[in-house]
C-alpha positions in Angstrom: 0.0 0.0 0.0 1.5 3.8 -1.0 2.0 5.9 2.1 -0.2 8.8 0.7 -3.1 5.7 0.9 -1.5 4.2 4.1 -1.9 8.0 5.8 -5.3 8.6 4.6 -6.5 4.9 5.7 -5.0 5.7 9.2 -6.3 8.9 9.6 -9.8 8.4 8.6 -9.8 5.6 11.2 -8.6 8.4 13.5 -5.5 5.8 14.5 -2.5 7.1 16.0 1.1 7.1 14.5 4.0 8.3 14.4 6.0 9.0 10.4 9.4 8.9 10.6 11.9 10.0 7.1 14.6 7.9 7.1 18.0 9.5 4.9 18.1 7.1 1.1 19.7 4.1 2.0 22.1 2.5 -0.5 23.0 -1.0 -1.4 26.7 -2.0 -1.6 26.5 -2.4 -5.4 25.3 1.0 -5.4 27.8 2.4 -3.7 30.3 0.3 -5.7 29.3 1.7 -9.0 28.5 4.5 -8.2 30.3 8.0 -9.1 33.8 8.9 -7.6 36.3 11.4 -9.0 39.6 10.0 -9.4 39.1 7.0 -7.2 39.0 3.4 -8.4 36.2 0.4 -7.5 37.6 -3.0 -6.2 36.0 -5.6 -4.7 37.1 -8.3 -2.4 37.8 -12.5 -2.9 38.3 -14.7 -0.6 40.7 -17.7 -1.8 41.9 -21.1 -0.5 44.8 -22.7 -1.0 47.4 -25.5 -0.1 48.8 -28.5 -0.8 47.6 -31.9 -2.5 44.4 -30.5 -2.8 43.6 -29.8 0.7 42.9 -26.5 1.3 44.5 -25.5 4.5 45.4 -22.2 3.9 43.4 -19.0 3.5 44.2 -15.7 1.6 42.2 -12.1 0.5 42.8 -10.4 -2.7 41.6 -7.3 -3.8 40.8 -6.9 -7.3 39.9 -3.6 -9.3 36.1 -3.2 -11.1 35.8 -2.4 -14.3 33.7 0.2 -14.7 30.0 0.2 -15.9 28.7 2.5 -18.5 
């Protein structure tokens, strides 16, 4: 249900509430492709690795984006 229709149901029932803005929340992708002036995206990777084909150890790589048109 739209707010504007939510509000109006609410207030011709005469129930009481309390409307709170929240600030735009972003997703990570979002922020990850988003605009940045002379700064580069990267995103992280979590590896395993070791011997014989057990992987024992662990590792982190960062990797840069490629940008999105």
């Amino acid at each position: 249900m739209p707010v504007k229709k939510r509000k109006e149901f609410l207030d011709t029932h005469r129930v009481k509430y309390v409307s709170i803005v929240h600030s735009r929340a972003y997703t990570a992708q979002q922020i990850a492709l988003g605009p940045r002036s002379g700064q580069r995206a990267g995103e992280g990777r979590h590896f395993e690795h070791g011997q014989s084909g057990r992987p024992d150890r662990h590792g982190c790589a960062l990797l840069e984006k490629e940008a999105h048109a």
